[in-house]
N, C-alpha and C positions, 0 to 999 in steps of 0.2 A: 457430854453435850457439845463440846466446842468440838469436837471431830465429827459429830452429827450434822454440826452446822457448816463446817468445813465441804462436807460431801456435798452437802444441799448446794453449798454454791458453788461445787464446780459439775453439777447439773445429774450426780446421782439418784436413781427413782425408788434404790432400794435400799434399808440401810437395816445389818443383822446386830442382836444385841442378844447377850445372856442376859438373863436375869435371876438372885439368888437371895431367898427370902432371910431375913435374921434372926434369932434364939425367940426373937415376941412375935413371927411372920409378919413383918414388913418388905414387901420385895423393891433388892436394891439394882442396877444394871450393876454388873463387874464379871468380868469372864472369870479370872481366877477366885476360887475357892480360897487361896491363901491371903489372907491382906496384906504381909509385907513387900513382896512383889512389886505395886503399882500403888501403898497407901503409906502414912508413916504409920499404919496402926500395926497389932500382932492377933493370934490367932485365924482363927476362919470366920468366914460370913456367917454360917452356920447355927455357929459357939455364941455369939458375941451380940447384944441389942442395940437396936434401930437407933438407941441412943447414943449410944458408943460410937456407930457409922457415920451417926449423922455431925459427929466431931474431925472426923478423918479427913487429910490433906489427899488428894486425888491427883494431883497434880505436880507436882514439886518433880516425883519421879522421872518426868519425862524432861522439863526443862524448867526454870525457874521463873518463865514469862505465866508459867498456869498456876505458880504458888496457889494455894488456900481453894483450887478449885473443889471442893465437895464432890461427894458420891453420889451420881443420879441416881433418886428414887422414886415412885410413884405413893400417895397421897394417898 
């Protein structure tokens, strides 16, 4: 979400996202299929429930300013 909003404000009209449902079909955005990649979690999006996702560090990976950022999901 903070790279969503990043675009938006430097005046992108289009913004592309995967999205990849989890083991109870909650769908979450994440490109990669793996969680360890981009989350502190293990396994796949796949494998693993909405609950479990919605516990994952989303951020840390890139830089330490987006600690504790959460998995966007839809509701």
């Amino acid at each position: 979400i903070v790279s969503f909003d990043k675009a938006l404000s430097l005046g992108c009209g289009v913004i592309e996202f995967d999205v990849m449902c989890s083991n109870d079909g909650e769908p979450f955005l994440i490109h990669d299929e793996h969680l360890k990649r981009t989350t502190n979690g293990q396994g796949e999006v796949g494998q693993v429930s909405s609950s479990y996702l919605r516990t994952l560090d989303a951020g840390s990976w890139y830089s330490k300013k987006f600690k504790e950022i959460p998995l966007p999901h839809f509701k």
